[in-house]
Kinemage of the C-alpha trace (Angstrom):
@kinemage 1
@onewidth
@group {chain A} dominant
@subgroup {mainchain}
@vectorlist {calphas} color= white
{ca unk a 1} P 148.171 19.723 49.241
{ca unk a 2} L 146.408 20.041 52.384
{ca unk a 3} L 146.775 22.373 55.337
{ca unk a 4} L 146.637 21.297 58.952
{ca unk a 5} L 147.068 23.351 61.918
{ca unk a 6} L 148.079 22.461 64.998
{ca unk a 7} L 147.600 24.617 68.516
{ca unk a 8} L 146.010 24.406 72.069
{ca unk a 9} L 142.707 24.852 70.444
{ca unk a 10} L 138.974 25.174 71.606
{ca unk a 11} L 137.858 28.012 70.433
{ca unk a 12} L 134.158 26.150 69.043
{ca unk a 13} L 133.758 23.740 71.558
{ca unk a 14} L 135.686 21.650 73.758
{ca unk a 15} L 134.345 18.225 73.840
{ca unk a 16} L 137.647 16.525 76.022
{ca unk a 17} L 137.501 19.260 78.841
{ca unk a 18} L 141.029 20.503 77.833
{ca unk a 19} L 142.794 23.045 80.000
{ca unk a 20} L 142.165 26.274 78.047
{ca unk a 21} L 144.003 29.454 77.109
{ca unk a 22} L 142.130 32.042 75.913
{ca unk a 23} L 144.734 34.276 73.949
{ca unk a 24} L 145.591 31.150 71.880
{ca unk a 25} L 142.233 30.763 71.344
{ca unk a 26} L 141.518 33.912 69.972
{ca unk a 27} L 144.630 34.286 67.745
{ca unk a 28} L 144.466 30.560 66.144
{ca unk a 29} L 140.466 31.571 65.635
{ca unk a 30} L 141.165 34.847 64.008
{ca unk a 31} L 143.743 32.967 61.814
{ca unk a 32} L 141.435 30.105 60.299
{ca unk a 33} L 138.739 32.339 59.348
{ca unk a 34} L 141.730 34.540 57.322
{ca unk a 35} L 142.901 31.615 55.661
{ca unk a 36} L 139.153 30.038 55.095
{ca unk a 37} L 138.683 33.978 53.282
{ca unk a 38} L 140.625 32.229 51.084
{ca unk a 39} L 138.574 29.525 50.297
{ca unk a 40} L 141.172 26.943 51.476
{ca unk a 41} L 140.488 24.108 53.569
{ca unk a 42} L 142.147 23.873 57.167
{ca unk a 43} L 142.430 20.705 59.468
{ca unk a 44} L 142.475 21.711 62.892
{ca unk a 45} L 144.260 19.470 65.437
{ca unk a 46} L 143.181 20.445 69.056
{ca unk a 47} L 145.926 19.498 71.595
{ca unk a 48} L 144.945 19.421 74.854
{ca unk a 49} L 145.914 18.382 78.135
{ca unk a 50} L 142.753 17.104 80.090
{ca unk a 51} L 142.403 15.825 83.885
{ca unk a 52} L 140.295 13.292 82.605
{ca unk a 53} L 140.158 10.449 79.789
{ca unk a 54} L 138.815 11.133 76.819
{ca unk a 55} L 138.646 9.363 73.129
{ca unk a 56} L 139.908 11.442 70.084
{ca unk a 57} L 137.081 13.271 68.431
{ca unk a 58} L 136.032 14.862 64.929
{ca unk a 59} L 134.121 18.093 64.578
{ca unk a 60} L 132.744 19.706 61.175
{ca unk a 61} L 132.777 23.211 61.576
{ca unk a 62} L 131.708 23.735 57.796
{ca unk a 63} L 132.565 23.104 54.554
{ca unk a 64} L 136.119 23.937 54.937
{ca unk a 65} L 137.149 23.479 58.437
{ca unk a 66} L 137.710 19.992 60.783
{ca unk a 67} L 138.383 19.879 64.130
{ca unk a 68} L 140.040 17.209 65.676
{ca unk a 69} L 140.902 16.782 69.416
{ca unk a 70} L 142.958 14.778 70.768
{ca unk a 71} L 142.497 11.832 73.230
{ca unk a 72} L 143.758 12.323 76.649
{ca unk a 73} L 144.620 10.400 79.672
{ca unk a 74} L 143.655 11.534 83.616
{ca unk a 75} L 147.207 10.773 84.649
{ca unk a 76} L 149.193 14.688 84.726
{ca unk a 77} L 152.375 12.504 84.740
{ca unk a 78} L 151.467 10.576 81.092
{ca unk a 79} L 149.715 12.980 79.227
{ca unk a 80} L 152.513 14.968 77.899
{ca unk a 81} L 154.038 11.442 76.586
{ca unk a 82} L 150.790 10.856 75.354
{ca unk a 83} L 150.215 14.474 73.658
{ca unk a 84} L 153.994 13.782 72.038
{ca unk a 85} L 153.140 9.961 70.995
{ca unk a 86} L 149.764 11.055 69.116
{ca unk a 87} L 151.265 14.283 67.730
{ca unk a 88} L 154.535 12.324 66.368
{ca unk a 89} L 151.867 8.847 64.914
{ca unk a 90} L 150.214 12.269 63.041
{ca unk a 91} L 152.952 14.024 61.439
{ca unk a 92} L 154.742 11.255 60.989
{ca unk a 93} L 151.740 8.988 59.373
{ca unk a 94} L 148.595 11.036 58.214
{ca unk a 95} L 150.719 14.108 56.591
{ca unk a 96} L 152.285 13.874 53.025
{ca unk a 97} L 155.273 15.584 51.814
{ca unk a 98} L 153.544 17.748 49.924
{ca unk a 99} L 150.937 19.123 52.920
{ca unk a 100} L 151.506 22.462 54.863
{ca unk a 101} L 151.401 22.325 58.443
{ca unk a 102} L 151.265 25.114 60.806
{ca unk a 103} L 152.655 25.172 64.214
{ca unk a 104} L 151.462 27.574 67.042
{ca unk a 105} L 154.653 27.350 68.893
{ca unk a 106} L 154.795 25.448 72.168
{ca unk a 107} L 158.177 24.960 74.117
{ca unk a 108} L 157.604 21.448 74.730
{ca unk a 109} L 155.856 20.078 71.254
{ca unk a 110} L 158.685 22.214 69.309
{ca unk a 111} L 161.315 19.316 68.843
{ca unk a 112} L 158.440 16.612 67.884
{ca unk a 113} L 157.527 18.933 65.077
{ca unk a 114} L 161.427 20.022 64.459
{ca unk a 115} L 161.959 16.128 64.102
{ca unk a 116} L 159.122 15.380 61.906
{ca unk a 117} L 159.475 17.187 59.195
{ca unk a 118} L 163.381 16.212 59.301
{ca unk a 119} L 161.900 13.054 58.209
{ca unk a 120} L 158.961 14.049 56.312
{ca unk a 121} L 159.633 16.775 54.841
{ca unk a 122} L 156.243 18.564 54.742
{ca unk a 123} L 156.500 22.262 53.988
{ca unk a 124} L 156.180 23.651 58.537
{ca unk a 125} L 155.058 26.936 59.638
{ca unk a 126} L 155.946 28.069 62.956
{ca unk a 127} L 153.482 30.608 64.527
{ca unk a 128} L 155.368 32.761 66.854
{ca unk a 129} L 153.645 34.363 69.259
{ca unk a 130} L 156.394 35.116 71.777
{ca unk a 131} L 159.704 33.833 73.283
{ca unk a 132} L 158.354 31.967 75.937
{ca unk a 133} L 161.908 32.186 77.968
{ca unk a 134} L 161.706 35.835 77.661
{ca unk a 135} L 158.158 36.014 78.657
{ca unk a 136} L 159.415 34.092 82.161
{ca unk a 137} L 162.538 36.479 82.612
{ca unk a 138} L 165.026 33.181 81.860
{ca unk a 139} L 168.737 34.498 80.562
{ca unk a 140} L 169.834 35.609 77.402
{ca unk a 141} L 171.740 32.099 76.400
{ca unk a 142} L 168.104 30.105 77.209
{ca unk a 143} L 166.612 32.930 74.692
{ca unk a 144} L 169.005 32.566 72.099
{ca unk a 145} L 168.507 28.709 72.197
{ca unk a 146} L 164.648 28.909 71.628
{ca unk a 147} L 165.384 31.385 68.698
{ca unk a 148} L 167.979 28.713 67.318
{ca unk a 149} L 165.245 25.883 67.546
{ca unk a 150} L 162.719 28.099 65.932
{ca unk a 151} L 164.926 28.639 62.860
{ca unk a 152} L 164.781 26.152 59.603
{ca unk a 153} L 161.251 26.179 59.209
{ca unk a 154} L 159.356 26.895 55.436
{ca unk a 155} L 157.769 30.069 56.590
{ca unk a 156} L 156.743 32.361 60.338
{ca unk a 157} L 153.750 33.870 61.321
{ca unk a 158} L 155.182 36.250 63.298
{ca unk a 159} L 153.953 38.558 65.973
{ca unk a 160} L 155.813 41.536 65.442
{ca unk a 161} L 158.106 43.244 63.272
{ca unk a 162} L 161.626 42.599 65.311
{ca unk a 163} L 161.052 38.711 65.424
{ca unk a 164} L 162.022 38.268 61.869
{ca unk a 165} L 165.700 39.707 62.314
{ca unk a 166} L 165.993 37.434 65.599
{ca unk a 167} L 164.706 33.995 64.112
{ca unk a 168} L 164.715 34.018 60.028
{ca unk a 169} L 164.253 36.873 57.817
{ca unk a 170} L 165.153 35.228 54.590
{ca unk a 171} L 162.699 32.692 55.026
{ca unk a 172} L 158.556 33.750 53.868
{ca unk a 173} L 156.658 35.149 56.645
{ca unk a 174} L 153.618 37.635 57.635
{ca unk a 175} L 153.319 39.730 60.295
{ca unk a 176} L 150.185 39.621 62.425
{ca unk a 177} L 149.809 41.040 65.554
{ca unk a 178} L 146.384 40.173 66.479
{ca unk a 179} L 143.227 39.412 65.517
{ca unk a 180} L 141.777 42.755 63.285
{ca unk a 181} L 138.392 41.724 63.811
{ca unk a 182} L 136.957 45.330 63.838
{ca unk a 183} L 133.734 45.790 66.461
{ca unk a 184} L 130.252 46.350 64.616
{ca unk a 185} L 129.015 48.325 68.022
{ca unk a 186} L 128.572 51.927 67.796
{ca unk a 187} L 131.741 53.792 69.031
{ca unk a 188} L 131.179 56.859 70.934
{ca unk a 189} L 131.796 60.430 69.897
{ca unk a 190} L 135.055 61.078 71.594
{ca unk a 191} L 136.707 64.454 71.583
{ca unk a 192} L 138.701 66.460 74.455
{ca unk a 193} L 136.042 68.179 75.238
{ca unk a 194} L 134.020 65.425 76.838
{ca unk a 195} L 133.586 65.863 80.342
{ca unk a 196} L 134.595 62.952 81.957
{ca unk a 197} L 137.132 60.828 80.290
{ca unk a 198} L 136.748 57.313 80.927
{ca unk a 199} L 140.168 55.159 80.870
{ca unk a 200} L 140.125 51.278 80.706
{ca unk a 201} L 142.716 48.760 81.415
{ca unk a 202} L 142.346 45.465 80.601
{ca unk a 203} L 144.532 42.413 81.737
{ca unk a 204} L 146.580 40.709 84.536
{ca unk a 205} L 146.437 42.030 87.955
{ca unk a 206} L 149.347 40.963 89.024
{ca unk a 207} L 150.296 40.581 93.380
{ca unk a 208} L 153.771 42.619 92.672
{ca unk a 209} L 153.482 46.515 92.970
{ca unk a 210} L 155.659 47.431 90.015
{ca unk a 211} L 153.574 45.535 87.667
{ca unk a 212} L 151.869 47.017 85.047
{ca unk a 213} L 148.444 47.470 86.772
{ca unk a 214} L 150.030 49.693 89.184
{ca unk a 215} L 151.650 52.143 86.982
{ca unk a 216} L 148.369 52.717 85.494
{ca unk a 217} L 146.692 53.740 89.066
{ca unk a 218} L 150.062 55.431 89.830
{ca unk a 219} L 149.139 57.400 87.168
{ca unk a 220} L 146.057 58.537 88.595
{ca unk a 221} L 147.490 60.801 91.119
{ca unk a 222} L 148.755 63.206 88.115
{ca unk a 223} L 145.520 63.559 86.476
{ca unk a 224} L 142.492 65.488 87.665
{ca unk a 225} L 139.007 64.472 88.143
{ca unk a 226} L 138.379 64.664 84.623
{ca unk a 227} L 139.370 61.205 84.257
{ca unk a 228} L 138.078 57.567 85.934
{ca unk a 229} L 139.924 54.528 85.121
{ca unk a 230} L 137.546 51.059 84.783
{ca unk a 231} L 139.682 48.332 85.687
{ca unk a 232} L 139.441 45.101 83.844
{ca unk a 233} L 141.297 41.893 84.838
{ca unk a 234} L 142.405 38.601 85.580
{ca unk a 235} L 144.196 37.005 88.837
{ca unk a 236} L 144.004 35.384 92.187
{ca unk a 237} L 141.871 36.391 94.848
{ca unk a 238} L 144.880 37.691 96.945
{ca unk a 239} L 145.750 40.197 94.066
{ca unk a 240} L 142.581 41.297 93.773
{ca unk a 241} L 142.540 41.924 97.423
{ca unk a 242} L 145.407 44.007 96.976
{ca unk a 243} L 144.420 45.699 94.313
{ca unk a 244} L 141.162 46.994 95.802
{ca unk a 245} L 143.462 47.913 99.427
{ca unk a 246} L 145.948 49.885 97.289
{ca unk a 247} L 143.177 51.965 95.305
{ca unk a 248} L 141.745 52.831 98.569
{ca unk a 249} L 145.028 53.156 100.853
{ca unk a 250} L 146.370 55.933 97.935
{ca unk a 251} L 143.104 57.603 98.702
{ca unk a 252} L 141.697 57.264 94.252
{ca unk a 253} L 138.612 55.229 94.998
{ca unk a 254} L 136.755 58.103 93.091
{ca unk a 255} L 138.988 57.823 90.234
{ca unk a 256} L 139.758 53.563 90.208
{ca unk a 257} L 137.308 51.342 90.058
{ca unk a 258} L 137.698 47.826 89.281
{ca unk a 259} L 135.264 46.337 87.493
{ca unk a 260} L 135.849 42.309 86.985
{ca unk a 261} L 137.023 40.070 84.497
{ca unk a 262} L 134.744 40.332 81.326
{ca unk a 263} L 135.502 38.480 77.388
{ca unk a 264} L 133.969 37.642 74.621
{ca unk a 265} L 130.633 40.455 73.937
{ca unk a 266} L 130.870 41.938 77.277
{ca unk a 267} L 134.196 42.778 77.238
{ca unk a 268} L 133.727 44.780 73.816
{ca unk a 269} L 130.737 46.225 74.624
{ca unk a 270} L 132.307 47.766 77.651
{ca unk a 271} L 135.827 48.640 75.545
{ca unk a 272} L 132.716 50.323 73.613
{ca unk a 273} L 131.850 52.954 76.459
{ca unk a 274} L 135.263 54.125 77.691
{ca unk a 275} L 137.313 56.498 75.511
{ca unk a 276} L 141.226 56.282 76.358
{ca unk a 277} L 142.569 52.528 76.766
{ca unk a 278} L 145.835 52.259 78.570
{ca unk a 279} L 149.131 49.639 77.713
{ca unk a 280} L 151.444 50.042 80.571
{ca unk a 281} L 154.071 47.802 79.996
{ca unk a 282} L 156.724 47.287 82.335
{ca unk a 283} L 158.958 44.360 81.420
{ca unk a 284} L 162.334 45.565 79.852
{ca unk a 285} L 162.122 46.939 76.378
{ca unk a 286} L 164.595 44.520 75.191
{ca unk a 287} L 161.974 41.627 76.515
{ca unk a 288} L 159.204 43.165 75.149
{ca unk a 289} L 160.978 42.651 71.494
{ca unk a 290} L 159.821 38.292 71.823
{ca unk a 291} L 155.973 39.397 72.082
{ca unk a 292} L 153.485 41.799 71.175
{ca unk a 293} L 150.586 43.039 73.623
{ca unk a 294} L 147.225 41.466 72.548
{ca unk a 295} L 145.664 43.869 74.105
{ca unk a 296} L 146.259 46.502 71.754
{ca unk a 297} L 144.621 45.462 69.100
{ca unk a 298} L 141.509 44.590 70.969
{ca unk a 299} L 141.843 47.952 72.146
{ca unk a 300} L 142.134 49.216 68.490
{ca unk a 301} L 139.265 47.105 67.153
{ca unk a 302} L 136.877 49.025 69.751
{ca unk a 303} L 138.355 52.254 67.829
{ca unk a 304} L 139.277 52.853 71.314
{ca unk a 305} L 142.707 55.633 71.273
{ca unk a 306} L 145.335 53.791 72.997
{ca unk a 307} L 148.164 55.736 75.254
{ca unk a 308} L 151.235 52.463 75.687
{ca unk a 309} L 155.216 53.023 77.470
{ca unk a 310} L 157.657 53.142 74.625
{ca unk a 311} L 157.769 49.743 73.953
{ca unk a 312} L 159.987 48.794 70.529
{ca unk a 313} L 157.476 46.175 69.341
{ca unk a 314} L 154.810 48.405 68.938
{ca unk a 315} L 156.591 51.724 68.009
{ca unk a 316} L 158.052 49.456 65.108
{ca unk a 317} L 155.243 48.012 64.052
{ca unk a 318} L 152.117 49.158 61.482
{ca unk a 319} L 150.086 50.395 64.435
{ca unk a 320} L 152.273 52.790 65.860
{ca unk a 321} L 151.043 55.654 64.144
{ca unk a 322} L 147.811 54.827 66.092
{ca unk a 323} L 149.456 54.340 69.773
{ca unk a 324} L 150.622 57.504 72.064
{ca unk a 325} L 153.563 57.322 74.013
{ca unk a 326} L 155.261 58.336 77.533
{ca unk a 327} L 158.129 59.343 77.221
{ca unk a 328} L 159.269 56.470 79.930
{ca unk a 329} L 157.620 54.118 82.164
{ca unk a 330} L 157.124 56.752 85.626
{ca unk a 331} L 153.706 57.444 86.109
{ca unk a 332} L 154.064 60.867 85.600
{ca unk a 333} L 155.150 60.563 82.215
{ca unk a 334} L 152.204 58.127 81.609
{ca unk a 335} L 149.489 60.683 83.078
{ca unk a 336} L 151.200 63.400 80.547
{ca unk a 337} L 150.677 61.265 77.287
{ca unk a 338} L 147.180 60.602 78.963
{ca unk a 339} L 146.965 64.581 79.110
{ca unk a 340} L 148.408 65.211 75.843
{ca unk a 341} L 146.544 62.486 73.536
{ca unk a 342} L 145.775 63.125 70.203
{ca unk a 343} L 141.801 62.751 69.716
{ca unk a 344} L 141.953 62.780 65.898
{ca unk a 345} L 143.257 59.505 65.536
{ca unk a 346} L 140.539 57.030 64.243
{ca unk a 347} L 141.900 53.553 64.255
{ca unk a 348} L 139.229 51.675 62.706
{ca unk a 349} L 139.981 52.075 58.727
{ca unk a 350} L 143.431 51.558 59.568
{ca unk a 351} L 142.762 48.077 61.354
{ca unk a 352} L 140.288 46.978 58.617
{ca unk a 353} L 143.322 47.565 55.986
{ca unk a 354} L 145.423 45.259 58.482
{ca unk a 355} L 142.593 42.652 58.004
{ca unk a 356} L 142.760 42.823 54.346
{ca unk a 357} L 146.536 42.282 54.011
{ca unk a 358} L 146.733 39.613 56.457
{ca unk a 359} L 144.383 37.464 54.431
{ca unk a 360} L 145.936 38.275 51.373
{ca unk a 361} L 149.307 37.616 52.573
{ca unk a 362} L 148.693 34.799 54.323
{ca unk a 363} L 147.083 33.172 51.057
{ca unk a 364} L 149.954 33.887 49.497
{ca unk a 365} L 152.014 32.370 51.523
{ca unk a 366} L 150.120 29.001 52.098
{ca unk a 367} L 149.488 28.901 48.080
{ca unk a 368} L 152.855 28.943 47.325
């Protein structure tokens, strides 16, 4: 039995200049090194999109992991029929019966792998990382029809604790929210009585005022100068723009500051320095059930203490017990859980146990 995994990949190097996405990245990375913990060996198939050709390639990573990539074609037009055509030729000709094969679930590739193992049938993970029609605000019937075409696989990675009840429950699954890869920098001695408290919020910066980025500088407003919120994020040059005009047009450029877009080292480091880290959330609850904020647990890993809105999939989740809530989503409510924050929580040990169950579970279930 072998065990090949297949995702938009190029987390070690990225010889066929695919379009990349970070968060997959860093999930499908934190995932091979659990199950190589395990001592099994893991095929990696990098798909890719590409605006350039580019041959199919093989990568040693080490003894127990290959990389391969893809070929693509320059054409935008072909190279999703390509992407499908080498993906099917794969399944359908290089994987046995008896082989696992994990999916990190893609809208578009689902059927092809759906398909496959109708005719194969090789034992298929799904890895579900979201709804991807709830994550665009489609209806309720185009949810429910991406749930339905997630169901009938072996086994789920899952994302949080609601998915299973949604998709399959009676099938074998792990939970696994994020990556639990605990930082080895030295945290900071954070207590209430420190005299500035510095906040951090890390993520999209979104153009539209009731976004999340905006309740967190709404916030603001309620809390005293005690408190400085770093801003660190993502998006076009027009939000930006905005961004910076709102911070100073609310009169809190003493108390917002944005900062830039920072990842990998930098972006922990600087986690590293701040004490509070903030999870403003507002898409509707029910929406937020299909995903689980990444952030979090890079926030967690930092030993950061984390104030989020009342969000299902984390207040039902193994993490919760580390989280503070608002009561609600206003900002006032937001700068009160800021206020009232419990400074005893140390998130660290309790992240590292996370780490040790995932690899142990997810052994389990690819050993099965």
């Amino acid at each position: 039995m072998k065990v090949f995994y297949f995702g938009f990949y190029t987390k070690n190097i990225n010889p066929n200049d695919f379009v990349t996405f970070p968060g997959c990245n860093t999930k499908m990375s934190y995932i091979i090194d659990a199950i190589k913990e395990n001592d099994i060996p893991i095929d990696v198939i990098c798909l890719g999109e590409s605006f350039k050709k580019a041959t199919k390639k093989y990568m040693k990573i080490d003894d127990l992991e290959v990389n391969t990539f893809v070929s693509t074609v320059s054409n935008r037009v072909l190279s999703k029929i390509n992407l499908w055509g080498q993906v099917s030729y794969y399944l359908l000709f290089k994987i046995k019966k008896e082989d696992t094969v994990i999916f990190y679930h893609s809208l578009y590739m689902l059927p092809v792998f759906k398909i496959a193992k109708a005719i194969k049938g090789f034992r298929l993970i799904i890895e579900v990382e979201e709804s991807y029609y709830a994550a665009w605000g489609k209806s309720k019937l185009l949810i429910n029809i991406e749930l339905m075409l997630l169901r009938g696989a072996y086994g789920y990675i899952y994302v949080n604790d609601i998915l299973p009840n949604l998709i399959e429950k009676n099938h074998p699954y792990v939970i696994c929210y994020g990556g639990y890869n605990v930082s080895k920098k030295n945290f900071l001695s954070r207590n209430e009585k420190n005299s500035l408290k510095n906040l951090v919020y890390a993520g999209l910066i979104s153009e539209e005022k009731g976004s999340d980025i905006y309740l967190a500088i709404n916030a603001m407003s309620f809390l005293d100068n005690g408190y400085k919120l770093h801003v660190l994020g993502y998006g076009t040059d027009r939000a930006i723009d905005n961004l910076n005009a709102y911070i100073s047009s609310e009169s809190l450029s003493q108390k917002v500051h944005y900062e830039g877009f920072l990842t990998g080292d930098d972006y922990t480091a600087y986690l590293s320095n701040c004490d509070i880290a903030l999870n403003p959330r507002m898409l509707l609850n029910e929406l937020s059930n299909y995903t689980f904020p990444s952030k979090v647990l890079s926030y967690l890993c930092t030993g950061l203490l984390v104030v989020s809105t009342p969000i299902d999939c984390i207040k039902y989740s193994s993490v919760a017990n580390l989280v503070s809530f608002s009561k609600d989503s206003t900002p006032s409510e937001f700068a009160n859980a800021i206020k009232n924050i419990d400074y005893s929580v140390s998130p660290t040990d309790s992240v590292k146990k996370l780490h040790r169950d995932f690899v142990r579970e997810i052994g389990v279930l690819l050993k099965k």
